[in-house]
Backbone as JSON, one array per atom type, in Angstrom:
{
  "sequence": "XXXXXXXXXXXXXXXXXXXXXXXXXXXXXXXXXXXXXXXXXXXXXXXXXXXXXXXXXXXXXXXXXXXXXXXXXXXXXXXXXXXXXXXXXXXXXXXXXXXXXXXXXXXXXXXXXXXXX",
  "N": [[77.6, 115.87, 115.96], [80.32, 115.91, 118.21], [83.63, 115.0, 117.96], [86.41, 113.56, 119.97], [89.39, 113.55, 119.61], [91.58, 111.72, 121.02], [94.42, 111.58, 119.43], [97.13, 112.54, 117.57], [97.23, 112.51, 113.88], [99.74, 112.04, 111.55], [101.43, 112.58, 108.39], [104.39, 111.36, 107.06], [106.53, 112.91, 105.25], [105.44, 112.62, 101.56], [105.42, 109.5, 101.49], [103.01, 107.94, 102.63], [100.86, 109.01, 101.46], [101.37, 109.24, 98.82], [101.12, 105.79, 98.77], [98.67, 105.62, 99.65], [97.1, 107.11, 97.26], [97.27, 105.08, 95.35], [95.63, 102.95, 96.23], [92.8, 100.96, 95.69], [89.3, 102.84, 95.63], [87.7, 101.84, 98.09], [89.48, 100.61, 99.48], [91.03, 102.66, 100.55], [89.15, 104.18, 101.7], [88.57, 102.27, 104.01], [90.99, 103.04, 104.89], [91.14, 105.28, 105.66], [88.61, 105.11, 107.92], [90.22, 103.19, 109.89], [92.27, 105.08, 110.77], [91.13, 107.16, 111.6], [89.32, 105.69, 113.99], [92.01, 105.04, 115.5], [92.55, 107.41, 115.95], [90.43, 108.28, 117.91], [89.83, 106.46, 119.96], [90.61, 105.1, 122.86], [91.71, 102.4, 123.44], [93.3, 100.52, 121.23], [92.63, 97.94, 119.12], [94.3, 94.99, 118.56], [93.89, 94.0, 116.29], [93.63, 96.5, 114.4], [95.92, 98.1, 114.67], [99.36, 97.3, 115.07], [101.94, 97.21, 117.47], [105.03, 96.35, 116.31], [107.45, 93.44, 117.31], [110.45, 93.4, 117.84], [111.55, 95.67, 116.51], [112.45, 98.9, 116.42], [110.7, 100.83, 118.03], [108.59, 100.41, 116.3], [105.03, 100.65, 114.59], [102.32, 99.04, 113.5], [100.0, 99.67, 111.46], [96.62, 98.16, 110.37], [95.01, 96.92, 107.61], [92.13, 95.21, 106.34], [90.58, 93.93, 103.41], [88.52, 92.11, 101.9], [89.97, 89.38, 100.53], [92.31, 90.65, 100.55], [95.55, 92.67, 102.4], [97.02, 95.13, 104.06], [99.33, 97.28, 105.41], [100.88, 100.21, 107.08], [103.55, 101.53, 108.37], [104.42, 102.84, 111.39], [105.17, 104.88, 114.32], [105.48, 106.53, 117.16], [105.46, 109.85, 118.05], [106.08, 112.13, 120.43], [104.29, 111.31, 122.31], [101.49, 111.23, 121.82], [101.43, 111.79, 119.11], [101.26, 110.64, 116.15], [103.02, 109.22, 114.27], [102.74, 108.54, 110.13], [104.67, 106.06, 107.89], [105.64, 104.38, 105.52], [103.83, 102.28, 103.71], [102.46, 99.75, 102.47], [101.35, 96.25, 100.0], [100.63, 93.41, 101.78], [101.53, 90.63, 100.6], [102.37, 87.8, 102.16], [102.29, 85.86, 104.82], [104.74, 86.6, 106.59], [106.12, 89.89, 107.39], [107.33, 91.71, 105.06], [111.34, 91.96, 105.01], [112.7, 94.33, 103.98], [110.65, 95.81, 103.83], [110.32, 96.79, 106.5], [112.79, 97.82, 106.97], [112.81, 100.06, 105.28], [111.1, 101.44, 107.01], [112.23, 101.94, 109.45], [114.64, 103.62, 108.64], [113.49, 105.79, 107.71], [111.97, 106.42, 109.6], [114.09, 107.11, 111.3], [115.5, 109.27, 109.87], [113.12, 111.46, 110.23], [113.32, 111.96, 112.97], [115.78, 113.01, 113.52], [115.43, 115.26, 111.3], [113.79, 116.13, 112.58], [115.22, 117.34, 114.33], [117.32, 119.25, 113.95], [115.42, 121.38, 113.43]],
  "CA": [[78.26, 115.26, 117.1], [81.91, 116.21, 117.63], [84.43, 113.85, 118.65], [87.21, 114.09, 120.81], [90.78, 113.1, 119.05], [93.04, 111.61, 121.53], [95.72, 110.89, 119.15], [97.36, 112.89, 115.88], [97.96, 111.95, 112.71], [100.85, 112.87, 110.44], [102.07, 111.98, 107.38], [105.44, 112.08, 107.53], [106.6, 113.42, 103.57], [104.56, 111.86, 100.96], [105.27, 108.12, 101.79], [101.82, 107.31, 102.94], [99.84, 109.42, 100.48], [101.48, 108.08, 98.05], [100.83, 104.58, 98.26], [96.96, 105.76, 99.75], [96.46, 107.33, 95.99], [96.92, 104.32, 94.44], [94.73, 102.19, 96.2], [91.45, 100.93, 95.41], [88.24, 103.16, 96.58], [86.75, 101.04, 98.91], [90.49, 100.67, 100.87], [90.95, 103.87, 101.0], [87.64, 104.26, 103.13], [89.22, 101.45, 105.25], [92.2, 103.49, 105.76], [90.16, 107.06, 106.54], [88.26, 104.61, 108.8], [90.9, 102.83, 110.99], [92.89, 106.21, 111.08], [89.86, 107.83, 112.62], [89.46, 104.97, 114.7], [93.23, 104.85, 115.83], [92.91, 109.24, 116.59], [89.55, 108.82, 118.84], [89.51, 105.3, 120.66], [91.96, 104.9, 123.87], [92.73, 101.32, 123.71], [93.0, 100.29, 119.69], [92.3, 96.73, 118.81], [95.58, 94.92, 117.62], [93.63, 94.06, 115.15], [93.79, 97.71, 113.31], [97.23, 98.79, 115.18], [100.03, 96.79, 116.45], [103.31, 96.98, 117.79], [106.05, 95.23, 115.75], [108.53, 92.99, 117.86], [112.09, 93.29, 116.95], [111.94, 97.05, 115.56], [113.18, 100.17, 117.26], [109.23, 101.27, 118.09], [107.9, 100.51, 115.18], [104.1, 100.05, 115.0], [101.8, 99.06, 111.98], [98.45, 100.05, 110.46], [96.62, 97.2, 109.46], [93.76, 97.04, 107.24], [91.71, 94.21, 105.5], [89.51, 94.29, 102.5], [88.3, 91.15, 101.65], [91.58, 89.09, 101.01], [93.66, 91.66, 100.7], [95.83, 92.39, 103.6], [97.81, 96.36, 103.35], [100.01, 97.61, 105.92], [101.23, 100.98, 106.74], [104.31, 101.65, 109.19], [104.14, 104.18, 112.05], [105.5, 105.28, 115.41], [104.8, 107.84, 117.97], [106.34, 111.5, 118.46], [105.66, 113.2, 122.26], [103.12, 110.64, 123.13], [99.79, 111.31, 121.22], [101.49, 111.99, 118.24], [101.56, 109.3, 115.15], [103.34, 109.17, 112.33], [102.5, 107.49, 109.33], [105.34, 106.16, 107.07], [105.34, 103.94, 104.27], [102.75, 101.21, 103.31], [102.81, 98.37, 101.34], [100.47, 95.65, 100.04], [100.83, 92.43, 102.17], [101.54, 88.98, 100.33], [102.76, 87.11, 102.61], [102.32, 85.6, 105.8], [105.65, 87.37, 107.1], [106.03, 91.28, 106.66], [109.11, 91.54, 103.84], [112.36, 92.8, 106.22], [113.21, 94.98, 103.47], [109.54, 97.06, 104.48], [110.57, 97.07, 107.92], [114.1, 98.47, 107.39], [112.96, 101.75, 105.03], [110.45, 101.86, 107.86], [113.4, 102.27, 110.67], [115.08, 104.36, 107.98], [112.35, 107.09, 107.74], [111.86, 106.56, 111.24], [116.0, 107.81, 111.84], [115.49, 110.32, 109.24], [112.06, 112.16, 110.7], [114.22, 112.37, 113.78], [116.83, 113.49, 112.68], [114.85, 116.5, 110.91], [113.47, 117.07, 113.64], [116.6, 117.74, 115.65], [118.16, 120.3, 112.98], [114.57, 122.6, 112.96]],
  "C": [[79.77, 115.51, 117.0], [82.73, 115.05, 118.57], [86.07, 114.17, 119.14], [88.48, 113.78, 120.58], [91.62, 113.03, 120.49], [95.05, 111.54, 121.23], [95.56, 112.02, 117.35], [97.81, 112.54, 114.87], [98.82, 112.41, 111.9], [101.15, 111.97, 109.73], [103.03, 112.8, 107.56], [105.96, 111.89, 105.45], [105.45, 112.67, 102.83], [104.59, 110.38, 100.82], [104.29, 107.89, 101.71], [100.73, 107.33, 101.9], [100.4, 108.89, 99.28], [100.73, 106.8, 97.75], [98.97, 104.72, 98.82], [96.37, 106.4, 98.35], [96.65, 106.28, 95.49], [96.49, 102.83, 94.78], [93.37, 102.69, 95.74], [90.56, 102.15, 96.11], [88.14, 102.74, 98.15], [87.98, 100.44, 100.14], [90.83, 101.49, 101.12], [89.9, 104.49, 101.91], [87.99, 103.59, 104.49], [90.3, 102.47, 106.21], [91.6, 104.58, 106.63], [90.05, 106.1, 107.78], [89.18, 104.0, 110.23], [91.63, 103.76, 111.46], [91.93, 107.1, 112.06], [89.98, 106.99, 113.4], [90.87, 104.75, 115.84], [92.91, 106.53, 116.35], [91.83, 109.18, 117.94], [89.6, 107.32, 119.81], [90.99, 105.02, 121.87], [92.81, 103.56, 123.52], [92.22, 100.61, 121.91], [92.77, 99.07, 119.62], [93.65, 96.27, 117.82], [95.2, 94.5, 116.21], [93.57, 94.76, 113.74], [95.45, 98.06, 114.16], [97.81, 98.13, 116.0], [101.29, 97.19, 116.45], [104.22, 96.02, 117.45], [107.61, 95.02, 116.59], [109.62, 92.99, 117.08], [111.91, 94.18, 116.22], [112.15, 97.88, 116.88], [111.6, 101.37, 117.43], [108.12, 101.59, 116.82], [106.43, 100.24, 115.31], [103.25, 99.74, 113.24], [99.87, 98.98, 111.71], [97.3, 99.13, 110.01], [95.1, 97.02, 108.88], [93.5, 95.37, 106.13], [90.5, 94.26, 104.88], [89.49, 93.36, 101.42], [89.61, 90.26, 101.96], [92.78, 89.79, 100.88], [94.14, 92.2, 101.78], [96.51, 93.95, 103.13], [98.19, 96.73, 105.11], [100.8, 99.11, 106.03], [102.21, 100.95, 107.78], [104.0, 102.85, 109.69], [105.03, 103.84, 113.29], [104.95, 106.36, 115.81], [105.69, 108.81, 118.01], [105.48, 111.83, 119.66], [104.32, 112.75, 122.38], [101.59, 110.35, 122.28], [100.13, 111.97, 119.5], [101.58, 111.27, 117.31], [101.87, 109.39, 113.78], [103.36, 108.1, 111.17], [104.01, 107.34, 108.31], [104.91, 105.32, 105.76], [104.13, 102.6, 104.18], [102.81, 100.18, 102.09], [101.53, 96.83, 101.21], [100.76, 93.63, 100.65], [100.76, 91.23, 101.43], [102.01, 87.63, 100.7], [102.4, 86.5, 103.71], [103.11, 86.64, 106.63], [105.53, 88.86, 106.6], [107.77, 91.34, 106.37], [109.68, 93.05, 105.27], [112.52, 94.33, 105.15], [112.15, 96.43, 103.52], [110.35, 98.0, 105.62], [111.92, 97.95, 108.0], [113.66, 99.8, 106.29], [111.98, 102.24, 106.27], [111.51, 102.76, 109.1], [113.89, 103.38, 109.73], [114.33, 105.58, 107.83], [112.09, 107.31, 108.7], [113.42, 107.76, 111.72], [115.58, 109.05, 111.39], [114.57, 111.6, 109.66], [112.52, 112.92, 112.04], [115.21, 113.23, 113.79], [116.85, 115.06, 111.99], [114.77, 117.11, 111.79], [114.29, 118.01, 114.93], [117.44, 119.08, 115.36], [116.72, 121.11, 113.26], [114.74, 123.27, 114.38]]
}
């Protein structure tokens, strides 16, 4: 059965993969999974992908496996494009500012690249 990707994924440098090698198995399946899920499904469930208020289009990843809560940062490039940045393992209620600002920061920077190639 082939399936029809509305949406691409990028890792943007090794941020993501990174912190996806040194999870568990069994969240790493999560992630494959909601990433697939997030490339073929039109309207995502904020439950796996939302839009974070008070950032400069930031959006975030969100996976749960059992009580563990993990987070990856992203935005879009030219519409259907998605970039993954960094990830981090949620202990809080709140998501730590200090995520959110290398998030914006890698966000500038990806830009930024992209403007010089």
């Amino acid at each position: 059965m082939k399936e029809d990707f509305i949406r691409e994924v990028y890792f943007y440098k090794s941020y993501y993969l990174d912190f996806f090698k040194a999870l568990k198995p069994e969240v790493q399946r999560k992630f494959n999974w909601t990433l697939k899920l997030i490339a073929i499904i039109d309207r995502v469930p904020i439950k796996y992908f939302k839009y974070l208020e008070n950032t400069n289009g930031l959006f975030e990843v969100r996976v749960e496996v059992g009580s563990d809560i993990y987070r990856v940062f992203s935005f879009f490039d030219e519409g259907r494009l998605i970039i993954l940045l960094n990830g981090f393992h949620k202990k809080s209620q709140k998501t730590p500012r200090v995520e959110i600002e290398l998030a914006e920061k890698l966000k500038k920077q990806y830009f930024d690249e992209k403007a010089i190639r």
